[in-house]
Kinemage of the C-alpha trace (Angstrom):
@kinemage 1
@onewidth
@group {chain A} dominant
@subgroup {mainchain}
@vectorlist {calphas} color= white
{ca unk a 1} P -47.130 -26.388 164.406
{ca unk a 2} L -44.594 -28.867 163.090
{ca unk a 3} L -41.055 -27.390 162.005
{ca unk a 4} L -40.358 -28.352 158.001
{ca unk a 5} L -36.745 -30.089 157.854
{ca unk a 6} L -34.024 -28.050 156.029
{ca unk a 7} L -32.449 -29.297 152.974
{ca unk a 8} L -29.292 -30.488 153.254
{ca unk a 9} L -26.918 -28.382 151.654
{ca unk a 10} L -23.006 -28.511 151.319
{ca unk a 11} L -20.888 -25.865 150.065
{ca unk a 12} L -17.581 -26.846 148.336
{ca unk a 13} L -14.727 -23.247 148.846
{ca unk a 14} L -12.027 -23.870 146.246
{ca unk a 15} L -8.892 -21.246 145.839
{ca unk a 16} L -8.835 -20.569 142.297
{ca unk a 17} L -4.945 -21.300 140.855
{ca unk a 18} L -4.345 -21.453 145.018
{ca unk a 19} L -0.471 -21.238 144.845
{ca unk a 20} L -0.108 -18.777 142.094
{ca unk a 21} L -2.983 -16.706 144.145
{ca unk a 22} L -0.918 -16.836 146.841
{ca unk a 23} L 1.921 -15.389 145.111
{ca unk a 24} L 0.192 -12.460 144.086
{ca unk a 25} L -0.895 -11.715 147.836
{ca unk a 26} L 2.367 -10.219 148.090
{ca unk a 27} L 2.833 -9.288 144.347
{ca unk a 28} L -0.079 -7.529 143.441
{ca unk a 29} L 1.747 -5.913 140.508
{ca unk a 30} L 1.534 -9.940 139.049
{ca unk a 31} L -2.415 -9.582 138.934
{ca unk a 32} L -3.292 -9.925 135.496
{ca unk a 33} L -0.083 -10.841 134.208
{ca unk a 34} L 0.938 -14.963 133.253
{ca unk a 35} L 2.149 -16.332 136.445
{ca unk a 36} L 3.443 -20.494 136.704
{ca unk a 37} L 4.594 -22.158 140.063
{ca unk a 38} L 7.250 -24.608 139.497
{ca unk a 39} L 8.335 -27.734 141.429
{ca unk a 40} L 10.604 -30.819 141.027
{ca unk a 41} L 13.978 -29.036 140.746
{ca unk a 42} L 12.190 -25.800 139.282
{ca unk a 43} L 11.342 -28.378 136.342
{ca unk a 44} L 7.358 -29.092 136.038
{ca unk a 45} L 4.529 -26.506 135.995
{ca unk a 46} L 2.181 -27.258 139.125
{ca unk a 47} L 0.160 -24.080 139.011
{ca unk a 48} L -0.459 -22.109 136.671
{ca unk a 49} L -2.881 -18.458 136.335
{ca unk a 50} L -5.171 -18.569 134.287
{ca unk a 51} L -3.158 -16.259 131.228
{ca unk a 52} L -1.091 -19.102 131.551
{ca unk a 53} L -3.600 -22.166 130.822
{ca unk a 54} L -4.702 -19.876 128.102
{ca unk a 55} L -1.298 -20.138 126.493
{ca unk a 56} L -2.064 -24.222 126.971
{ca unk a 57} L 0.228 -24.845 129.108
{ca unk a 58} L -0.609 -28.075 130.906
{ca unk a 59} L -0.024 -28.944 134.423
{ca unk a 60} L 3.249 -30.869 134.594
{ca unk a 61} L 4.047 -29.576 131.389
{ca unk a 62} L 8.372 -29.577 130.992
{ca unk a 63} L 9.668 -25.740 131.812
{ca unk a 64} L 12.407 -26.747 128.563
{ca unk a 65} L 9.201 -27.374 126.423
{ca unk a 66} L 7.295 -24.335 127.213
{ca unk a 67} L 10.547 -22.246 127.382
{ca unk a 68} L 9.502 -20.621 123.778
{ca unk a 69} L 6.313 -19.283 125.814
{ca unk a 70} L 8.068 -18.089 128.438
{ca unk a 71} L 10.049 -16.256 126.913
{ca unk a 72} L 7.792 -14.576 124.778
{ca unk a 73} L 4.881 -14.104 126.825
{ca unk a 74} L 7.184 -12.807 129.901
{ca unk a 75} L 5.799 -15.539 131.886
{ca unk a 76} L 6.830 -15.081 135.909
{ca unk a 77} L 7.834 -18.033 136.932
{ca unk a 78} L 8.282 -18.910 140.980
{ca unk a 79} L 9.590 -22.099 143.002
{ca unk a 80} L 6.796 -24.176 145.110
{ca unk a 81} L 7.136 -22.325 148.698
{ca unk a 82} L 5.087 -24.852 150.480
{ca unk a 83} L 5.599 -23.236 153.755
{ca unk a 84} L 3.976 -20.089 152.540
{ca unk a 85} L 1.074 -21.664 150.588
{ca unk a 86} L 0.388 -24.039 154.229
{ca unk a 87} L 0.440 -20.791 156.121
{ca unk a 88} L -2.123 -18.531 153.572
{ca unk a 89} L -4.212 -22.137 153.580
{ca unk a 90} L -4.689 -22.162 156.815
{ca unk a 91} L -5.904 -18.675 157.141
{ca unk a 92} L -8.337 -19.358 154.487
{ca unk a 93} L -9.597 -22.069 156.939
{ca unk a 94} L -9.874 -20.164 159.917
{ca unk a 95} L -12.187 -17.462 157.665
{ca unk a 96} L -14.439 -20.278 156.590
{ca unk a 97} L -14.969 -21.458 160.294
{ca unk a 98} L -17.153 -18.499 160.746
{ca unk a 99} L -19.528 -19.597 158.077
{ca unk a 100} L -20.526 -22.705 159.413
{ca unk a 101} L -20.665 -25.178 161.615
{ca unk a 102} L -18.867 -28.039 160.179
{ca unk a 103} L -15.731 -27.488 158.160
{ca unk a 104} L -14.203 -30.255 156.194
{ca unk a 105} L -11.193 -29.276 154.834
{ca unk a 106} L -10.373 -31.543 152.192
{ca unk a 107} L -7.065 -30.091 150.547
{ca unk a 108} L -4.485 -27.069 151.146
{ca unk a 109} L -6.888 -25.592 148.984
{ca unk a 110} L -10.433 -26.797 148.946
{ca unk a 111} L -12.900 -27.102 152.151
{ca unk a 112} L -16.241 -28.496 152.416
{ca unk a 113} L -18.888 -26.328 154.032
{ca unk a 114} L -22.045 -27.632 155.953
{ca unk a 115} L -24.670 -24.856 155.226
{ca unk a 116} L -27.796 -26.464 156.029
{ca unk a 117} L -30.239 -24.269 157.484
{ca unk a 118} L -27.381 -21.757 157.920
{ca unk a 119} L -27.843 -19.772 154.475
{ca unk a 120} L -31.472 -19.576 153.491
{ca unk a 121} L -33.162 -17.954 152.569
{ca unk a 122} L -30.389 -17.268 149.902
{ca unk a 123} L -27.926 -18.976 149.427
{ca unk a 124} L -26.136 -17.094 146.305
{ca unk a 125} L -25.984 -14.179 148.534
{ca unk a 126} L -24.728 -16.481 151.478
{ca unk a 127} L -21.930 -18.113 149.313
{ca unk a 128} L -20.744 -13.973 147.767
{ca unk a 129} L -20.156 -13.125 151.234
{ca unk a 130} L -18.069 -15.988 152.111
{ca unk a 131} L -16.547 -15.561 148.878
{ca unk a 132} L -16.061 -11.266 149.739
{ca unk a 133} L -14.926 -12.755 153.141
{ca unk a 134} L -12.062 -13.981 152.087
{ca unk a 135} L -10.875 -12.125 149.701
{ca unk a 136} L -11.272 -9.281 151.941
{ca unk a 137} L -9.225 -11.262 155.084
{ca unk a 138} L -6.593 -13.137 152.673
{ca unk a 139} L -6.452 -11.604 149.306
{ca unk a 140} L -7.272 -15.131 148.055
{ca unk a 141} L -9.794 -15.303 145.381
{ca unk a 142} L -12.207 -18.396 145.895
{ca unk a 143} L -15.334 -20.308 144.586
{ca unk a 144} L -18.345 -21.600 145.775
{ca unk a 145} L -20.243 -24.247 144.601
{ca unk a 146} L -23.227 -25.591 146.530
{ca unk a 147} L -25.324 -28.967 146.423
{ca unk a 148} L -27.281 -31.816 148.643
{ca unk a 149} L -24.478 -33.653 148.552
{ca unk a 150} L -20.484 -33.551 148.391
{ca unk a 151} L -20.244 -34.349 144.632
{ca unk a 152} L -22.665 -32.019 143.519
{ca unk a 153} L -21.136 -29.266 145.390
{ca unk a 154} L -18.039 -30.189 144.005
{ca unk a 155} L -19.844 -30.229 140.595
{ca unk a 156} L -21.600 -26.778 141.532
{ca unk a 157} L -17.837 -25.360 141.892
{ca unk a 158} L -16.423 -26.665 139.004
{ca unk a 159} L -19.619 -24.881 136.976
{ca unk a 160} L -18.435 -21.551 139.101
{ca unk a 161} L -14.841 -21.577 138.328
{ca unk a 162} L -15.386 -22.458 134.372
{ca unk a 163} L -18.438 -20.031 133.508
{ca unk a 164} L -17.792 -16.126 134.641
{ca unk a 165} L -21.476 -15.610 134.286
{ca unk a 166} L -21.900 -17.542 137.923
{ca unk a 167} L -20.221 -14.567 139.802
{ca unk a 168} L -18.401 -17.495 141.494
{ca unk a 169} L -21.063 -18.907 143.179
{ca unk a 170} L -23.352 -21.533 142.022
{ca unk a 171} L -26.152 -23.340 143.781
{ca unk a 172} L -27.284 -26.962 142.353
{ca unk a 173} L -30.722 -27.111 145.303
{ca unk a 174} L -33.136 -26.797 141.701
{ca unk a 175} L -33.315 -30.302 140.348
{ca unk a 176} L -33.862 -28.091 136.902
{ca unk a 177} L -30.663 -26.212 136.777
{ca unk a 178} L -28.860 -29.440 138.156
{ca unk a 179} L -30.076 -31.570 135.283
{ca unk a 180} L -29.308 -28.719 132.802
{ca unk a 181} L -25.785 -28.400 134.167
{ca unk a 182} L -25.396 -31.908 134.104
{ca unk a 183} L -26.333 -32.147 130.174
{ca unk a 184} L -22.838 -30.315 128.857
{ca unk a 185} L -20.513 -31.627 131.134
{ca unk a 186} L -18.639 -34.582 130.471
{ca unk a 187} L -18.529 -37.224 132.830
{ca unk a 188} L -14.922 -37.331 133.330
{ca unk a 189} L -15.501 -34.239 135.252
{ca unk a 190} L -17.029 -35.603 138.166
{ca unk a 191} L -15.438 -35.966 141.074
{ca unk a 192} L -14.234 -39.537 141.526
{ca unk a 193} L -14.595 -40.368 138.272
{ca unk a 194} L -10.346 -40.963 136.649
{ca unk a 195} L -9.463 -41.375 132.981
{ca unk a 196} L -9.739 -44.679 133.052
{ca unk a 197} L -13.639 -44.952 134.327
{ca unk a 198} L -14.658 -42.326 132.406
{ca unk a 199} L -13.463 -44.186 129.117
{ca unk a 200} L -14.895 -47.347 130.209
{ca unk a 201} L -18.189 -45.303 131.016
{ca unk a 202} L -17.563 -43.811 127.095
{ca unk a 203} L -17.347 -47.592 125.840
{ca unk a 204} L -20.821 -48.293 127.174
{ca unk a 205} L -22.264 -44.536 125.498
{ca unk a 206} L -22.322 -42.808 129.086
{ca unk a 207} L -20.645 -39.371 127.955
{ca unk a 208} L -22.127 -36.806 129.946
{ca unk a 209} L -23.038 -36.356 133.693
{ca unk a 210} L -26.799 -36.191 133.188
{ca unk a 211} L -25.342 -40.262 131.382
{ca unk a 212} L -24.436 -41.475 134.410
{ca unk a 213} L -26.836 -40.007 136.659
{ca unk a 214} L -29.563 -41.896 135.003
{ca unk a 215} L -27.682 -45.102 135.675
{ca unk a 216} L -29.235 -47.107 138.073
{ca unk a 217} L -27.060 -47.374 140.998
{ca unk a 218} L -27.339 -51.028 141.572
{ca unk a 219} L -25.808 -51.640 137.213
{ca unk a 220} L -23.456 -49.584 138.359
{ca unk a 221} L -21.919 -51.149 141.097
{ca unk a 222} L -22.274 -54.706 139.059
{ca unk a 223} L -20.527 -53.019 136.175
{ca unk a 224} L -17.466 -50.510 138.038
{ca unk a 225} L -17.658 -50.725 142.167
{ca unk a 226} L -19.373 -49.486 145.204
{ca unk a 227} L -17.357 -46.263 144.724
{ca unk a 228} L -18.915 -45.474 141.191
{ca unk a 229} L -22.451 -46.559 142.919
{ca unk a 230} L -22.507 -44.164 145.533
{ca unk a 231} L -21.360 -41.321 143.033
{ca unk a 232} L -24.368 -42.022 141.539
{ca unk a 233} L -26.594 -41.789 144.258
{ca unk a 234} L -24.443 -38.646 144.992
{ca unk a 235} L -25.702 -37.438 142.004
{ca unk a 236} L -28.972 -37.624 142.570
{ca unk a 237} L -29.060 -35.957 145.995
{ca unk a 238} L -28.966 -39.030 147.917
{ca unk a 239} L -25.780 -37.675 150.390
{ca unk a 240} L -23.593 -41.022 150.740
{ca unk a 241} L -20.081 -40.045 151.840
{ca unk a 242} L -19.960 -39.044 156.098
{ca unk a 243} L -18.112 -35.703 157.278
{ca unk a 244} L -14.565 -35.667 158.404
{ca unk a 245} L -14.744 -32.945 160.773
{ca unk a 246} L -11.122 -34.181 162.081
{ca unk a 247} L -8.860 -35.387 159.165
{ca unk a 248} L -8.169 -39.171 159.078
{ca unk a 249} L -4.775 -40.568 159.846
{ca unk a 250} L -2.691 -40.912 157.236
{ca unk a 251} L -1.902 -44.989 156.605
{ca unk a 252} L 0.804 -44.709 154.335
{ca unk a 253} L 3.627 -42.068 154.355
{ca unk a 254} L 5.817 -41.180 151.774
{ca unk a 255} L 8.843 -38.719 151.752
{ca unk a 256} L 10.929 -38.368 148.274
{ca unk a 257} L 12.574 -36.333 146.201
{ca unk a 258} L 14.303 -35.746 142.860
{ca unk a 259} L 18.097 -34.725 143.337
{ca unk a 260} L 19.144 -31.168 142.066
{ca unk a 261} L 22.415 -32.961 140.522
{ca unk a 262} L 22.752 -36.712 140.032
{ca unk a 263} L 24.074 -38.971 143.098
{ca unk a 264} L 26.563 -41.792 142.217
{ca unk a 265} L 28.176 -42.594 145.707
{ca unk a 266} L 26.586 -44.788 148.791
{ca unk a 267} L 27.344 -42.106 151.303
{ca unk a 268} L 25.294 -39.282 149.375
{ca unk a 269} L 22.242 -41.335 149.464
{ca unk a 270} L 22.595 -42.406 152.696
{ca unk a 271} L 22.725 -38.499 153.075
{ca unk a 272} L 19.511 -38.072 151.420
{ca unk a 273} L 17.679 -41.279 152.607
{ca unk a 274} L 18.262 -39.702 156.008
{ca unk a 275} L 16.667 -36.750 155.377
{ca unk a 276} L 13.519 -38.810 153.700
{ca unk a 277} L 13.513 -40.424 156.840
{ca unk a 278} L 13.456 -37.367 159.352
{ca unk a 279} L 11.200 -35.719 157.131
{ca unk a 280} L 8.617 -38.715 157.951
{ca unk a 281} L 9.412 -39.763 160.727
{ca unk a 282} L 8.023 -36.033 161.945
{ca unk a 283} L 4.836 -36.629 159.881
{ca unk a 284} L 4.589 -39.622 161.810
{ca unk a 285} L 4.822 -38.028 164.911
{ca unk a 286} L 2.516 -35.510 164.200
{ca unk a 287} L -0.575 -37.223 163.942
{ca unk a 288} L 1.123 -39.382 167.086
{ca unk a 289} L 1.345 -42.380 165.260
{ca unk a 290} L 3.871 -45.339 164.453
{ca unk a 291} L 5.118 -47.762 161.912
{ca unk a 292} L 5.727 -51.401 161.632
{ca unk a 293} L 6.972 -51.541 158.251
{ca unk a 294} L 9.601 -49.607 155.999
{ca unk a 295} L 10.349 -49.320 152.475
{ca unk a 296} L 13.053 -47.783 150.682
{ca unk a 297} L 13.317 -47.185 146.799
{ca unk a 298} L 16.179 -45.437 144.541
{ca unk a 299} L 16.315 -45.211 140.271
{ca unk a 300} L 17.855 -43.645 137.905
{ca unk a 301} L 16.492 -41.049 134.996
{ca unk a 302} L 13.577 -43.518 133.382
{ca unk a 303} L 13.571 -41.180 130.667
{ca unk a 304} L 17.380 -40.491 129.444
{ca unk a 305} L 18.202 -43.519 127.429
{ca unk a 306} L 21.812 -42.506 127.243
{ca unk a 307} L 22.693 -43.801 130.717
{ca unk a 308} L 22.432 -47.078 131.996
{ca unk a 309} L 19.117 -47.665 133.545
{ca unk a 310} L 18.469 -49.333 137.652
{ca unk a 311} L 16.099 -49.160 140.471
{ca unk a 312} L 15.439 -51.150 143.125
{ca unk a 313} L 12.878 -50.927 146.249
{ca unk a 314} L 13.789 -52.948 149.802
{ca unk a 315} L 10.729 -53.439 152.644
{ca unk a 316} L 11.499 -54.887 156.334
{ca unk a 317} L 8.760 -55.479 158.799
{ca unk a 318} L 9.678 -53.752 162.244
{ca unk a 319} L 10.185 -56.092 164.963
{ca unk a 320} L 8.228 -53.367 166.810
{ca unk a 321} L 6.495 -50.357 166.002
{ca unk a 322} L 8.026 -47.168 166.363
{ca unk a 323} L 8.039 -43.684 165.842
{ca unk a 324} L 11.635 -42.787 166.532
{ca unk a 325} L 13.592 -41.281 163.458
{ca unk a 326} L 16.815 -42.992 164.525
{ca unk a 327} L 15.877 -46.221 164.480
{ca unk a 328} L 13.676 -45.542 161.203
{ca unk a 329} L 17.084 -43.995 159.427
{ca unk a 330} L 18.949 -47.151 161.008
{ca unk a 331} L 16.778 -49.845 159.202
{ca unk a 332} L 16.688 -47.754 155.688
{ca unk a 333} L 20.036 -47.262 155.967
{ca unk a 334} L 20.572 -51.203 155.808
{ca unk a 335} L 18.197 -51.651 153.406
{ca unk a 336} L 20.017 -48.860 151.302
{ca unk a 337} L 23.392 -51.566 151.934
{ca unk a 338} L 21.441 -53.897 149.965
{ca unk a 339} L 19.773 -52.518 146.748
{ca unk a 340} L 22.830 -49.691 145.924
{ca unk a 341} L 24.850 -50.548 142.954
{ca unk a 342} L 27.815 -48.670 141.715
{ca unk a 343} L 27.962 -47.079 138.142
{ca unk a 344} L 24.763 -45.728 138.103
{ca unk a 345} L 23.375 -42.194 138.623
{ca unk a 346} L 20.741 -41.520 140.637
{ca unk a 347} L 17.991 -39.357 140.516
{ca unk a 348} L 15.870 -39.663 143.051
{ca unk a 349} L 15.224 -42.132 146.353
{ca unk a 350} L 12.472 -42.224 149.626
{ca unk a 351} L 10.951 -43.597 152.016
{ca unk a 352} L 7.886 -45.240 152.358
{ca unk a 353} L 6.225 -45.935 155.733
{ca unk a 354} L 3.273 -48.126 156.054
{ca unk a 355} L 1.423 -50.726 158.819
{ca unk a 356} L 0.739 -47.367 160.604
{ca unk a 357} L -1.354 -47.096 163.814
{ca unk a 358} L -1.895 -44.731 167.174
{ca unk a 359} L 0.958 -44.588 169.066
{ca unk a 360} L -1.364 -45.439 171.954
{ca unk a 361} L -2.409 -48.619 170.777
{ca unk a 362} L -0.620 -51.726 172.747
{ca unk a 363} L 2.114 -52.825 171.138
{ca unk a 364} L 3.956 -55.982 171.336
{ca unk a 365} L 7.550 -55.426 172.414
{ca unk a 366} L 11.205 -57.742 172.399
{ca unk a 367} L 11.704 -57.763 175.971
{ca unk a 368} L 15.467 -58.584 174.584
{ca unk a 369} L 15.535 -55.546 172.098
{ca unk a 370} L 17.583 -52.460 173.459
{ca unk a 371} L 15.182 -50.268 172.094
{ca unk a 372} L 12.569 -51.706 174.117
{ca unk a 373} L 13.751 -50.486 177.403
{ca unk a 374} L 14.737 -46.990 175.972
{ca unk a 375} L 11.118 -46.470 174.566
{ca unk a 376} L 9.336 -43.444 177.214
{ca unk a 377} L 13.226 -42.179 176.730
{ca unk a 378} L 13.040 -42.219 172.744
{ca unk a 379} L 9.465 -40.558 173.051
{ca unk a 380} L 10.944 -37.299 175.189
{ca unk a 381} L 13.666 -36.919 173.301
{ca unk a 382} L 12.390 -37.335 169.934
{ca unk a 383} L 9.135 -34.722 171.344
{ca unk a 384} L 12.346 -32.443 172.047
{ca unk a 385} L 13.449 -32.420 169.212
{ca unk a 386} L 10.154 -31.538 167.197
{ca unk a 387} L 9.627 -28.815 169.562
{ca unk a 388} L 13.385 -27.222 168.199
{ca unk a 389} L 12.702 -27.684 165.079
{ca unk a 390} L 9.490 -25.894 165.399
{ca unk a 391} L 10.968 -23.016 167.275
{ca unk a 392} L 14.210 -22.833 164.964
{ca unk a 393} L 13.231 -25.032 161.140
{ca unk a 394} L 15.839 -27.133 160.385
{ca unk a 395} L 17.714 -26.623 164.096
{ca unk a 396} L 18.410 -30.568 164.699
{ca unk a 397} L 19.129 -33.354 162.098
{ca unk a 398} L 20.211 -36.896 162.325
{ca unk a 399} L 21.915 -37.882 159.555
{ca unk a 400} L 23.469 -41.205 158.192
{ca unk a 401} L 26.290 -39.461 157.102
{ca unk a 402} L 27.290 -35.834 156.536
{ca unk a 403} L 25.482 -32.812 156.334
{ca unk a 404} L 26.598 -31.400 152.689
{ca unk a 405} L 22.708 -32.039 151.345
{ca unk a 406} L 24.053 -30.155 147.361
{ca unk a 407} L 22.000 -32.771 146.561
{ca unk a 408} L 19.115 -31.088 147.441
{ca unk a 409} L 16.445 -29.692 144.831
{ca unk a 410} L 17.105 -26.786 143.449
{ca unk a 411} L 14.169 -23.509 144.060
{ca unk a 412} L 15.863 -20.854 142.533
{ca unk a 413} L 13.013 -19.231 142.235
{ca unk a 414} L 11.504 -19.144 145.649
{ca unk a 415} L 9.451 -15.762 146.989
{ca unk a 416} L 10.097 -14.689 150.558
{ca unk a 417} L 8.867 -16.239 153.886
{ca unk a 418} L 6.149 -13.462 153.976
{ca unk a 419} L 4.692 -14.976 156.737
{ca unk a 420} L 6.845 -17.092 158.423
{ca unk a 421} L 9.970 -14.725 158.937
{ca unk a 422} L 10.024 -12.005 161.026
{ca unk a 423} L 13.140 -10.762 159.073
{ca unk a 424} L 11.370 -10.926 155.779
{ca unk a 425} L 7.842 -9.082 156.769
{ca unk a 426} L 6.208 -7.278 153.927
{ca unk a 427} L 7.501 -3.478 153.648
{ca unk a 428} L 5.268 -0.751 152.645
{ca unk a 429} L 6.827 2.748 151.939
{ca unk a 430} L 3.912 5.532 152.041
{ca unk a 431} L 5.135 8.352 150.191
């Protein structure tokens, strides 16, 4: 008797409001009340519960513009703890592992599931446990939306997240529900699909997804790009985008940040640039890659027209490709030389690192270049030094200058390293 194929069928797990959720892990007294998770000097909304999109805050929305709602609305505000959110994010990961056998994860919050012939014969009840699963293991509340393909999972969890009556869980497999679902939602909703497509795809009377679903794929392409084509096809069930079991490489890394005060001297920012530097020069490292070209950037406050306005951005191609933080800080530190004026305040600087490839690639080297002969010696030490910092966070750093760093962002409002510190462990009385 011949076996019948399975259906292909991808689940997409999203965190719902992931870092405010997170939060509440360890504030449980916070569930139900208006939470927002703040970044860029405490200044920006980047999360937000969902009592505080009802108020309409937006994401990125000004904390000095919504101050009014704050205020009355008791609104509990925290600073981004990254560390804590890449810890809970990676336990959410680990739970998801047991549901199938491929794991994607796409974001610190989002993971795509390969289900196929793993949850019939039902699927809703498949996607509730993983959904109880978690919960249960992480206190993170989650979604799952299911599909033949990537975007219409990722359509399926949107649906999930937006109507309560889903439970959570939604399962686009019925070309009837998919096409009904597709009817009310807008196309600028699909996955892929920016402002800017979705108002050309407006201009030509393609307003809903069910619109550009009917598109044939080939107009498509003619009209946007391949991109747009294949989200089409996507669409349809036609799978087009492969599985990234592993996550790719990064090709272009990029460590920044807005100043907590504004810097007006050379030495400060050479302070700071440093930091930018170490700071990706360990990213680099991590996925045991290097660079062969460097760019630095600085400005002032774009938006206060009250102060004279400046910024500048230097590149260098490496004479070889390298990995090591001191010779990274060494070249951005010239290139700082070049593009800093006085009488101007800063705001904010980085580093940009690009031309990146595996470390174990050949590599043409200057047999006349110092560093050339110190390479295997630059790889130990620098390996040394990521394995301190990873014992003891922030135990070694090269700097340019001095080691002050008041310039750095302010996170007043930053919870406790639940789950990081041993010193700062979660205590529970029992009475």
């Amino acid at each position: 008797m011949r076996s019948i194929p399975c259906k292909t069928r991808i689940a997409l797990v999203d965190g719902n409001n992931f870092y405010v959720s997170c939060e509440r892990v360890f504030r449980p007294d916070l569930i139900g009340k208006p939470v927002g998770v703040l970044s860029n000097n405490d200044g920006i909304f980047v999360a937000r519960s969902q009592e505080v999109k009802d108020l309409g805050i937006k994401m990125g929305t000004p904390v000095f513009q919504a101050q009014h709602l704050i205020d009355r609305h008791k609104i509990h505000l925290f600073s981004s703890h990254y560390a804590l959110y890449a810890d809970m994010s990676a336990r959410v990961m680990s739970v998801l592992e047991q549901f199938a056998p491929i794991v994607e994860v796409y974001s610190i919050d989002e993971a795509f599931l390969d289900l196929t012939g793993v949850c019939d014969p039902d699927p809703i009840a498949y996607g509730q446990q993983i959904k109880k699963t978690v919960f249960r293991a992480t206190g993170i509340p989650v979604c799952v939306g299911m599909g033949p393909t990537k975007t219409l999972a990722k359509l399926a969890n949107f649906a999930a997240k937006k109507w309560q009556q889903t439970g959570g869980v939604l399962d686009l497999a019925d070309p009837v529900r998919r096409e009904n679902l597709m009817k009310i939602v807008p196309v600028g909703e699909v996955w892929g699909i920016g402002a800017r497509t979705a108002a050309k795809l407006n201009r030509l009377g393609i307003q809903t997804v069910w619109d550009l679903a009917r598109q044939p794929a080939d107009r498509i392409r003619d009209q946007f790009n391949i991109v747009v084509a294949r989200t089409v096809m996507e669409l349809n069930g036609i799978p087009c985008l492969e599985w990234e079991e592993i996550a790719p490489d990064k090709q272009q890394i990029i460590s920044s940040r807005s100043f907590s005060r504004r810097l007006t001297t050379y030495e400060e920012l050479a302070e700071a640039m440093a930091a930018f530097c170490s700071r990706a020069a360990e990213k680099l490292r991590c996925q045991n890659s290097v660079t062969g070209y460097l760019t630095i950037f600085l400005r002032t406050n774009l938006f206060n027209p009250k102060e004279p306005q400046y910024q500048r951005a230097a590149s260098v191609r490496l004479p070889a490709a390298t990995q090591d933080t001191r010779v990274i800080i060494g070249v951005a530190n010239r290139l700082l030389k070049e593009v800093f004026k006085v009488g101007y305040h800063y705001q904010k600087c980085g580093v940009q690192l690009s031309h990146i490839q595996p470390a174990t690639l050949p590599n043409q080297r200057d047999l006349f270049e110092r560093e050339a002969f110190a390479h295997a010696e630059s790889e130990k030490l620098m390996q040394t030094v990521d394995r301190i910092n990873r014992r003891f966070p922030k135990g070694i750093a090269i700097a340019a200058e001095g080691f002050r760093q008041d310039w750095q962002p302010k996170a007043e409002r930053i919870s406790k390293r639940y789950t990081t510190d041993w010193r700062e462990l979660v205590i529970i009385k029992a009475n």
